[in-house]
C-alpha positions as CSV (number, residue, x, y, z in Angstrom):
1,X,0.0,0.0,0.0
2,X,1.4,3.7,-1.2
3,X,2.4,5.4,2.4
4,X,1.6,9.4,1.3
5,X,2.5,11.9,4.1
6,X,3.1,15.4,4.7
7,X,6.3,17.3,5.8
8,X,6.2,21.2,7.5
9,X,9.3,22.4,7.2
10,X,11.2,25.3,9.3
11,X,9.9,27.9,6.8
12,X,5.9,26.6,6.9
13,X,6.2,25.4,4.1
14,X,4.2,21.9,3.2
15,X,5.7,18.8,1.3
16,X,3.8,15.8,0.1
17,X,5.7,12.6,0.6
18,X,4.6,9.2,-1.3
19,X,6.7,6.2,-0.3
20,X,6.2,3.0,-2.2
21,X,5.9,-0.4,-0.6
22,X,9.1,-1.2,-1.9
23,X,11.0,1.8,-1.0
24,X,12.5,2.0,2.8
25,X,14.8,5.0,4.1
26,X,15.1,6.2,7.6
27,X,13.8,9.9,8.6
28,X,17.9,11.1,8.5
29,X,17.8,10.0,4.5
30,X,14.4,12.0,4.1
31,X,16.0,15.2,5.6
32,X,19.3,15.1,3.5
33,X,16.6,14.4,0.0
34,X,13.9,16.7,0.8
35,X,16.0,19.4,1.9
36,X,19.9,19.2,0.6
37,X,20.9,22.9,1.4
38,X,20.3,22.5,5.2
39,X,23.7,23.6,6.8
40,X,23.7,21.1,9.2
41,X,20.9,17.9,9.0
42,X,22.0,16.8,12.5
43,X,20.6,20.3,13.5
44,X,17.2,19.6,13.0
45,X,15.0,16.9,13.7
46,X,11.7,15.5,12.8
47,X,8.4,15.7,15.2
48,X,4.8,13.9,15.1
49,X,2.4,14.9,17.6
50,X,4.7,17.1,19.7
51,X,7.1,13.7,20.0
52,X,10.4,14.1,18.9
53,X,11.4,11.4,16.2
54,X,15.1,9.7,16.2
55,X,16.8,10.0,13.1
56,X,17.2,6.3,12.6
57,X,13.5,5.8,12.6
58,X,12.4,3.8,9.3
59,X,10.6,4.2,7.0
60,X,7.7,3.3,6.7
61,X,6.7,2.9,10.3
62,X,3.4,2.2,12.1
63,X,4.1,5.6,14.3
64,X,3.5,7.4,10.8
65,X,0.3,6.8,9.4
66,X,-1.5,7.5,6.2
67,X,-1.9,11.2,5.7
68,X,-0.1,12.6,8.4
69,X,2.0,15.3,8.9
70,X,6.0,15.1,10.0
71,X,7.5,18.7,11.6
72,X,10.8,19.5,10.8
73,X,12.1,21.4,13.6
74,X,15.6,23.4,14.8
75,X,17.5,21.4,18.0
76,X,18.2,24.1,20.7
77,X,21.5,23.4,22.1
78,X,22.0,24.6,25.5
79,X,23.3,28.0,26.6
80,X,21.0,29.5,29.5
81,X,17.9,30.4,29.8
82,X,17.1,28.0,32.4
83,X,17.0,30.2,35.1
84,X,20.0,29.0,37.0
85,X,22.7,32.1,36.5
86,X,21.8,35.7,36.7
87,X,25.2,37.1,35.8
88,X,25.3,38.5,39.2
89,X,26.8,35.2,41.0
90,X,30.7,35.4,42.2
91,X,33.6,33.1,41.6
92,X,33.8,32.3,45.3
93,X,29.8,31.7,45.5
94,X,30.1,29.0,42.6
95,X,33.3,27.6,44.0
96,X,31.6,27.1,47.6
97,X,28.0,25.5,46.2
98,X,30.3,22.9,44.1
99,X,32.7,22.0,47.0
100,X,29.8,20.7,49.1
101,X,29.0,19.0,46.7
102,X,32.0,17.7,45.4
103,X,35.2,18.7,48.3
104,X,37.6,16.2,46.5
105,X,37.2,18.1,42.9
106,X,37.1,21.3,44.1
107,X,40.0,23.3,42.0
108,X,42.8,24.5,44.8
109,X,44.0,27.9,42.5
110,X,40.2,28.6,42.0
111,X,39.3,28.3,46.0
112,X,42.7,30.4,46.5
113,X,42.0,32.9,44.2
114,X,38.4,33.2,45.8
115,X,39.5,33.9,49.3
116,X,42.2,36.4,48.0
117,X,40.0,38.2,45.4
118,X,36.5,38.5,47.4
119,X,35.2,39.9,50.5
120,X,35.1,36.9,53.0
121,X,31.5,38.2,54.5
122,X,29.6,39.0,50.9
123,X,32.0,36.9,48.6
124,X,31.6,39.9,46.5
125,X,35.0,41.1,44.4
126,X,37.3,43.5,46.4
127,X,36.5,47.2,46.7
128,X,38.0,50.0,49.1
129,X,37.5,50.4,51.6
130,X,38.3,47.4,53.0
131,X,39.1,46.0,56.2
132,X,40.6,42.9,58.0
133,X,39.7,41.3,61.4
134,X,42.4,40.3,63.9
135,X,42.4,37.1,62.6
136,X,43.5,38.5,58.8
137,X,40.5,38.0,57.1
138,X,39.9,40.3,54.6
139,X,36.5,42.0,54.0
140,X,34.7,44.5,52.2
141,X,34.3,47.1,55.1
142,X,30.8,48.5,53.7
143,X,29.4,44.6,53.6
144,X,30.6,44.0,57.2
145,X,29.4,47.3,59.0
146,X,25.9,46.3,57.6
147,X,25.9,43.0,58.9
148,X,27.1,44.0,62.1
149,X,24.2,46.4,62.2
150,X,22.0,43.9,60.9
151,X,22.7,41.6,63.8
152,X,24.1,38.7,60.6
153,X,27.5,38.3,61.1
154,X,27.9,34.3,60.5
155,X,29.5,31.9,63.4
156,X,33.0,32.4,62.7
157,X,32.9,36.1,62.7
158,X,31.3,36.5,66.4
159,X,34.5,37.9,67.6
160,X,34.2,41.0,65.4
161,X,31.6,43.1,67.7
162,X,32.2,46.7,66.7
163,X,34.6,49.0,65.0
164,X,37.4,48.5,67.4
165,X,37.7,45.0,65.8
166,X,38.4,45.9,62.6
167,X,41.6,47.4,60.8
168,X,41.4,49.6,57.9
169,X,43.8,48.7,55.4
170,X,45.2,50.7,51.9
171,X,45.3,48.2,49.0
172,X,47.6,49.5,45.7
173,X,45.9,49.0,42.6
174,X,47.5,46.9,39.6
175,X,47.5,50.2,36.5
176,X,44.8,49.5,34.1
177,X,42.7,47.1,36.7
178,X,40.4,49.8,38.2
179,X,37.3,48.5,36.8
180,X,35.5,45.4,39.0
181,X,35.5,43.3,35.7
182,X,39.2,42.8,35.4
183,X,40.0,39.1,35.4
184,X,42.7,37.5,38.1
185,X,44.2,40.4,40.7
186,X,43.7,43.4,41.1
187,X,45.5,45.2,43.7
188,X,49.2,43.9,44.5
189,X,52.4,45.2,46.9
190,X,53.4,48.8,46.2
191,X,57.5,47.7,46.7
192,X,58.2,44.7,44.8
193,X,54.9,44.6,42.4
194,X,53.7,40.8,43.5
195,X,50.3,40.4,42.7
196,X,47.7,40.2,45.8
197,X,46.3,36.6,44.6
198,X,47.5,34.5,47.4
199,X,50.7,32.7,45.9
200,X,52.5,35.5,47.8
201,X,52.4,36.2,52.1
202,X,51.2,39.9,52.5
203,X,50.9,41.6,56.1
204,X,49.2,44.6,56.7
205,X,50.5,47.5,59.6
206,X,48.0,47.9,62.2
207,X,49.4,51.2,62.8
208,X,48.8,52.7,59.3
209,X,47.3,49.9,57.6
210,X,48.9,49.7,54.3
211,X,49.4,45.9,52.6
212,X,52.9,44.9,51.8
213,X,54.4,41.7,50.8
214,X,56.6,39.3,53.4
215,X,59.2,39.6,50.5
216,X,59.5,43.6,50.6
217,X,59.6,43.5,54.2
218,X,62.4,40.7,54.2
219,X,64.6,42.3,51.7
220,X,64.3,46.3,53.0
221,X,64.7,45.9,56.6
222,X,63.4,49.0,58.4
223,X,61.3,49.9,61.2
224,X,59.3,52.0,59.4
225,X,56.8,51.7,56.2
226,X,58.1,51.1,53.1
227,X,55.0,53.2,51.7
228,X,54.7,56.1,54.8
229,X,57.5,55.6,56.8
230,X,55.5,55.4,59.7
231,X,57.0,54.2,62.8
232,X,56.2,50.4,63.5
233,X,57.0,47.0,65.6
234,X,56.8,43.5,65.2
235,X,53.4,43.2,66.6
236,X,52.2,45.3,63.9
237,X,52.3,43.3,61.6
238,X,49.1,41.3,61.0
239,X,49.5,38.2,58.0
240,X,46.6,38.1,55.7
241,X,44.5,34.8,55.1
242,X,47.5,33.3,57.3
243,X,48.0,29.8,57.3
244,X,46.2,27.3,59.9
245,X,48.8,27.8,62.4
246,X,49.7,31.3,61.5
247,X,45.8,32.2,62.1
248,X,46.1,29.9,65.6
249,X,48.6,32.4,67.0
250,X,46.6,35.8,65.7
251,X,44.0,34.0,67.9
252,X,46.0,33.7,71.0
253,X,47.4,37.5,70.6
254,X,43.5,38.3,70.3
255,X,42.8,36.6,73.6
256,X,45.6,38.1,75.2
257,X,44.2,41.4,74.4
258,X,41.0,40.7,75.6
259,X,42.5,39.8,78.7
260,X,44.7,42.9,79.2
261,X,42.0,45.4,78.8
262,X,39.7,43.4,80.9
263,X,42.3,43.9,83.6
264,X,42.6,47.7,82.4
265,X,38.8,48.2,83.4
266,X,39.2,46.5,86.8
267,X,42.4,48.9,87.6
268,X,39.7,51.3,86.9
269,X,36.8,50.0,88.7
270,X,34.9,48.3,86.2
271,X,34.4,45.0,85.6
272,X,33.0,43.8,82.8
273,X,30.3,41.4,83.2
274,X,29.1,39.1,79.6
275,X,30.5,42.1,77.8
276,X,28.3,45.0,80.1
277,X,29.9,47.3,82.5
278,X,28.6,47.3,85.8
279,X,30.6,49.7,87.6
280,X,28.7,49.5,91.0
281,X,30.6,45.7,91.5
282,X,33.2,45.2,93.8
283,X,35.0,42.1,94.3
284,X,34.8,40.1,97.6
285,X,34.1,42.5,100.9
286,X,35.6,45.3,99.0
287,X,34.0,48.8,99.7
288,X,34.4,52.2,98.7
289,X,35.7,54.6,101.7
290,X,36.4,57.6,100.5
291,X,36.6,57.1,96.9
292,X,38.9,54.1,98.6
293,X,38.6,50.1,98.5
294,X,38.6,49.3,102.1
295,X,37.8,45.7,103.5
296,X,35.7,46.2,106.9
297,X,33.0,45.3,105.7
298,X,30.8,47.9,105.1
299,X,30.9,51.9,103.1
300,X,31.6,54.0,105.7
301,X,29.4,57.5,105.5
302,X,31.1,60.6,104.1
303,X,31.4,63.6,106.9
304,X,32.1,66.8,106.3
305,X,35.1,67.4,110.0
306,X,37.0,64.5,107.9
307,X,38.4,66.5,105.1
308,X,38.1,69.6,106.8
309,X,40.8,72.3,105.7
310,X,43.9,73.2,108.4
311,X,43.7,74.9,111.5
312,X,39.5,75.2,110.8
313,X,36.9,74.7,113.6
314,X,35.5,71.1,112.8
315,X,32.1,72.1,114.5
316,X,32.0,75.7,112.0
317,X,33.0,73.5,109.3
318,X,30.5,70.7,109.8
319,X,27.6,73.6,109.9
320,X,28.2,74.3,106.5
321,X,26.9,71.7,105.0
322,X,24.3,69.9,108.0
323,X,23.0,71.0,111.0
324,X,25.3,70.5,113.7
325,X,23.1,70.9,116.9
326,X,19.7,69.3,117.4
327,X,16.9,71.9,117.7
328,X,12.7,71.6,118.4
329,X,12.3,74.4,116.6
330,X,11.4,74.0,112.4
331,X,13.2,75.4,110.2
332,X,12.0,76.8,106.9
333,X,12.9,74.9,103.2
334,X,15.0,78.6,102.4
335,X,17.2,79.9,104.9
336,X,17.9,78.3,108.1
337,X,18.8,81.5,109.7
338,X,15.1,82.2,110.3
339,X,13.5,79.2,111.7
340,X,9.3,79.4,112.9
341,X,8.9,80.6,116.3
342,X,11.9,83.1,116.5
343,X,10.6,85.8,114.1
């Protein structure tokens, strides 16, 4: 029986196919004869009923029936559209995503470059100003103020609670890498030119915060800047995205300080209390006697005849400020020198 057909092509327009009960082809052979100055036949495909058709379908075939119509239509190869990438997604946010993932396949120079490159809060690229904590991670300082306000500083940023945690640092831009789109680094040491991308050691100086290389500081020895020739010492120096151990012994130094200045605010009478002042709190039976700690167990009243001036009458003196002699008389609220009953 003569298998007749139709055939829609890309353009709308509509071929009749007539295959003989002899004849047999497969739908790749119909393609290539009915339309020879396709580009590319493996680009398009044939359809029936919405169902895509393999190429190697034959011909004929109980699928295709008498009289009905085959659609010839583009393949879309994929390239987006799908709704997984805005555009707006950083290295670092990709590289974190696919290392849970996958923590064995993880590229090491991509997860390097990502700590080095981004802000460690937003994972957004580098901007001034920036800012690093006492443990030398390196942030974005507009990204952390806002979380700090916001109350959404993640688990291993707790110890940053307020300004006083955080150092302002000067970057030096690579020339010709000012825009945010530049590929690989883009600020690097203002001495020796070694790019800020983390196969180099960089410190930054608490005391005036610009960000040098270990290398500039090993081969110019000086006590002062190599950029401002301000003064600094050893503990100064604070290493950026330090090693494991490197960022175990920034952690120590941290605690230390916390400990000094805790002992600074006793000296002063305050003690600090789950990070509140309370400076009513005395240790122990310690009192205040006379703007004194004394240890008798109780505050001992202030009187005037104690810290009354040389050579003066302690009775005179104590009159000036309370009555010094029990009287039945009342006195008025204004002047004592006119009390009811004597007038």
């Amino acid at each position: 029986m003569t298998l007749q057909f139709f055939v829609r092509s890309p353009t709308h327009q509509t071929l009749t196919v007539t295959l003989e009960p002899t004849q047999s082809l497969t739908l790749r052979h119909l393609k290539s004869s009915l339309f020879p100055n396709l580009r590319s036949v493996s680009s398009f495909y044939f359809a029936l009923n919405g169902k895509p058709l393999s190429d190697s379908t034959l011909l004929p075939n109980s699928q295709i029936t008498h009289l009905s119509t085959l659609f010839l239509l583009p393949r879309i190869s994929g390239g987006g559209g799908d709704g997984g990438a805005t555009g707006a997604e950083s290295r670092d946010c990709y590289l974190k995503m696919y290392a849970d993932k996958k923590p064995d396949k993880i590229d090491p120079n991509e997860k390097r470059l990502g700590k080095w490159l981004n802000c460690a809060l937003s994972y957004e690229p580098l901007r001034e100003p920036c800012v690093i904590d006492k443990l030398g991670n390196i942030f974005n300082k507009e990204a952390l103020v806002e979380a700090l306000l916001g109350k959404k500083l993640p688990k291993e940023f707790r110890h940053i609670r307020g300004l006083k945690d955080m150092i302002n640092i000067k970057l030096s831009m690579i020339p010709g890498k000012e825009s945010e789109a530049a590929d690989g680094a883009t600020f690097q040491c203002p001495i020796t030119g070694l790019e800020f991308n983390g196969k180099y050691k960089f410190f930054a100086l608490r005391n005036c915060g610009h960000v040098v290389s270990a290398k500039a500081l090993k081969e110019v020895k000086s006590s002062t800047c190599l950029v401002c020739h301000k003064e600094f010492v050893e503990s100064d120096k604070m290493v950026i995205n330090g090693s494991e151990e490197e960022v175990s012994a920034l952690r120590e130094r941290m605690e230390e300080e916390k400990v000094k200045a805790g002992k600074e605010k006793k000296k002063r009478g305050i003690d600090v209390v789950d990070g509140k002042k309370d400076c009513g709190k005395l240790e122990g039976n310690e009192k205040l006697e006379n703007g004194k700690k004394s240890s008798n167990g109780g505050v001992k009243k202030f009187r005037a005849v104690d810290v009354a001036p040389a050579n003066a009458t302690k009775e005179v003196y104590a009159s000036i400020f309370t009555s010094s002699k029990k009287s039945d008389f009342k006195e008025t609220y204004s002047c004592r020198s006119l009390p009811l009953g004597r007038n």
